[in-house]
C-alpha positions as CSV (number, residue, x, y, z in Angstrom):
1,X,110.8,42.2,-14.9
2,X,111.7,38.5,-14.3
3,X,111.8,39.6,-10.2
4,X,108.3,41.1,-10.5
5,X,106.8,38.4,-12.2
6,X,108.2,35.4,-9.3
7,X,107.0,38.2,-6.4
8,X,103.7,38.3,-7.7
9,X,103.6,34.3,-8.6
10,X,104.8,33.8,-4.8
11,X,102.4,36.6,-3.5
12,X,99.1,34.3,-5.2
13,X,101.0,31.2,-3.9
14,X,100.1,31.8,-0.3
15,X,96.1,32.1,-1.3
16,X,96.7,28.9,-3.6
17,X,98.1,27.0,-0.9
18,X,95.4,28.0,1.9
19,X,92.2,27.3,-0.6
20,X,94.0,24.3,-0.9
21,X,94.5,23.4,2.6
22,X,90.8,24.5,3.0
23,X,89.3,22.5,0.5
24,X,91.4,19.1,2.0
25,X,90.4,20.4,5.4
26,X,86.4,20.1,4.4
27,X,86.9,16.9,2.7
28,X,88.9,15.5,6.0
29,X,85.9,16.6,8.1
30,X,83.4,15.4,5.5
31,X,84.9,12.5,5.8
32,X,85.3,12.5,9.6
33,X,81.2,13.4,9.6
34,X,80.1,10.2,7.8
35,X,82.3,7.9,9.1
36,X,80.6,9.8,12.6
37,X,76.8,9.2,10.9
38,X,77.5,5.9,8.5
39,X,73.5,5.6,8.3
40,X,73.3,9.1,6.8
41,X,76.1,7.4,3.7
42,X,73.6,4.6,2.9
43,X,70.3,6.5,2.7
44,X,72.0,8.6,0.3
45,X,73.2,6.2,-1.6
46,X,69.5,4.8,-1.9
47,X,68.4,8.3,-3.0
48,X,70.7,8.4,-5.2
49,X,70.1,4.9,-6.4
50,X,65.9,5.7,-6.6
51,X,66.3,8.1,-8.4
52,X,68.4,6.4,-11.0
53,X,65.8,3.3,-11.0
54,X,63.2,6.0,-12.4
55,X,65.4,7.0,-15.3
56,X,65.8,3.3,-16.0
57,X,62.5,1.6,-14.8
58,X,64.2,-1.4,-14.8
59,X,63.7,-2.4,-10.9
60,X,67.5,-3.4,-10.6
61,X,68.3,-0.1,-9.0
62,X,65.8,-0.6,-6.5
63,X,66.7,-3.8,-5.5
64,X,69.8,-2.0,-4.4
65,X,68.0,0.7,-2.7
66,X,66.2,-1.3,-0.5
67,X,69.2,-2.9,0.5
68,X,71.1,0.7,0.8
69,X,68.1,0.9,3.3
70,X,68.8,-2.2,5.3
71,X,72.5,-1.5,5.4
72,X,71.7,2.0,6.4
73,X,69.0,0.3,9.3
74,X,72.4,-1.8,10.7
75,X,74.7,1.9,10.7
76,X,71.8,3.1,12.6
77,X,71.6,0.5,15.5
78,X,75.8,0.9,15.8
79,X,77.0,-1.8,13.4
80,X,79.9,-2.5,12.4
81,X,80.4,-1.7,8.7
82,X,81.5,-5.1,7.5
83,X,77.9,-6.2,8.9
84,X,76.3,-2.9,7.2
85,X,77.3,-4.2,3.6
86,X,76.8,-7.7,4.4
87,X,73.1,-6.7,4.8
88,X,72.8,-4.9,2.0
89,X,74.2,-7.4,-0.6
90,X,72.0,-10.0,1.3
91,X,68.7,-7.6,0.6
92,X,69.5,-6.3,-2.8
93,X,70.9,-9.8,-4.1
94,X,67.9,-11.6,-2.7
95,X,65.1,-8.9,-3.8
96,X,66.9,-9.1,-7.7
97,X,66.9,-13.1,-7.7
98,X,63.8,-13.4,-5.4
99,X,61.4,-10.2,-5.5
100,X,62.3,-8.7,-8.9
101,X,61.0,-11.7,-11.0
102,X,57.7,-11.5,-10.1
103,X,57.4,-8.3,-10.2
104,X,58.5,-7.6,-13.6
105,X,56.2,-10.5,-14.9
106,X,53.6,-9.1,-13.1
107,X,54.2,-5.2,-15.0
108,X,55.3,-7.0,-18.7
109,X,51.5,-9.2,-17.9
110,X,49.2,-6.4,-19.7
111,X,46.1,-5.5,-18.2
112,X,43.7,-7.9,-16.0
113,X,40.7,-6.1,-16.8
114,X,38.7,-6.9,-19.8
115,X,38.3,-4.3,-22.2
116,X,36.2,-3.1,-25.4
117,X,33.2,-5.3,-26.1
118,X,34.3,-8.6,-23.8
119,X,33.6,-6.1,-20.9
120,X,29.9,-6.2,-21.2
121,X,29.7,-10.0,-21.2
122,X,28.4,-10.9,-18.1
123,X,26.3,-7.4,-17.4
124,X,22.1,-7.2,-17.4
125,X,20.3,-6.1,-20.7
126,X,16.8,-4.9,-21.2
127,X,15.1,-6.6,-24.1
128,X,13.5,-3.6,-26.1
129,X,12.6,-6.0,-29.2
130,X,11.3,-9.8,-29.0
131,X,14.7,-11.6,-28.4
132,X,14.7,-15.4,-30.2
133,X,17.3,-17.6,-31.5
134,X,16.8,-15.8,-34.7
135,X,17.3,-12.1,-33.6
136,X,16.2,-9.5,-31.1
137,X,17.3,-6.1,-30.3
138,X,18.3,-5.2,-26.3
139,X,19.9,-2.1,-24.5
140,X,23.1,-2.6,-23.1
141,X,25.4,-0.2,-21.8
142,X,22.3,2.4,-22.7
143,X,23.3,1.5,-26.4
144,X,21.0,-0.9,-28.8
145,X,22.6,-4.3,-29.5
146,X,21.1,-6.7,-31.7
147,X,20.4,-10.0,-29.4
148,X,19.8,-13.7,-30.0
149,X,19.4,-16.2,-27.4
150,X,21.7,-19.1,-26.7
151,X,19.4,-21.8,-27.2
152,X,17.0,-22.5,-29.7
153,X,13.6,-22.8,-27.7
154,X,14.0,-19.7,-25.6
155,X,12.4,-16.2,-26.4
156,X,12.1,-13.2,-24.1
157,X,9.6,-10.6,-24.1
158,X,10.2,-6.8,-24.7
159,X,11.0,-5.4,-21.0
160,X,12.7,-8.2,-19.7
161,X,15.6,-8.7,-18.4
162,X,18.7,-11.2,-19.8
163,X,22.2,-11.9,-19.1
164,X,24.7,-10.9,-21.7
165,X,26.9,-14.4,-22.2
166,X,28.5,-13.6,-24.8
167,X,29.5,-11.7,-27.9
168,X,29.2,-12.9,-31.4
169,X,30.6,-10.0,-34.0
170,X,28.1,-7.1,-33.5
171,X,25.1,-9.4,-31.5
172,X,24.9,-9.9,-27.9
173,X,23.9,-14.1,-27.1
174,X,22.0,-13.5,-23.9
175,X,20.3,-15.9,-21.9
176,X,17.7,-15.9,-18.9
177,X,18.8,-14.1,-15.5
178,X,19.2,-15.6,-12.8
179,X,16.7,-15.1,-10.0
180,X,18.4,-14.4,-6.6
């Protein structure tokens, strides 16, 4: 039993030892392809490291990608690698230090645009009602708005139109447009 046991073990080891021999075989020439194509290396690496950055968001990742790109742009052209790596620690180190800042202040800012009620400061109303320094009513953003002027002497007529310069709780202070 023992003999039949070691002649099937040493008919399996033959199959062993060629997948073996195979899979080192692919990995040699794997190997023997990228050091042939180095430039094919680093724009995988920058896939690779893009797609990370959109797990994270963080814009680290793509400070290295970019400079994957640049050392994958020297591989191209027949650089050495030494030069290949210098580039791209010279691109991602300066994009995280120089780039990334800015950028991230410029995401974390918030919106630019105006929003809500402070958007309509600075549009054209039609006075519906008599508009005084005591009260009015205009239509602004085809919505009623009660109205006062800014300054104490001036009153517009009903079909007029006013500048919106502000806005004071639910009231509009408008003011005369300006004639072009």
């Amino acid at each position: 039993m023992r003999h039949t046991l070691t002649a099937r073990a040493a008919q399996h080891e033959p199959r062993a030892a060629t997948a073996a021999q195979e899979r080192r075989a692919f990995m040699n020439d794997l190997g023997n392809w990228i050091s042939d194509h180095p430039w094919v290396a680093w724009v995988g690496l920058a896939v690779v490291l893009s797609v990370l950055e959109l797990l994270s968001l963080d814009l680290v990742l793509l400070m290295f990608a970019l400079g994957a790109l640049g050392g994958a742009l020297v591989a191209a052209f027949g650089g050495p690698f030494w030069l290949s790596l210098l580039v791209f620690v010279l691109i991602s180190l300066g994009l995280l230090f120089v780039a990334r800042p800015s950028m991230v202040a410029r995401l974390h800012a918030g919106p630019t645009l105006t929003s809500g009620h402070q958007a309509l400061v600075g549009r054209v109303a039609v006075v519906i009602e008599p508009v005084t320094w005591r009260g009015g009513l205009v239509e602004l953003a085809s919505e009623h708005w009660s109205a006062r002027t800014a300054l104490e002497g001036e009153s517009f007529e009903a079909g007029t139109e006013v500048l919106v310069t502000q806005i004071d709780g639910a009231t509009v202070v408008v003011t005369g447009k300006a004639t072009p």
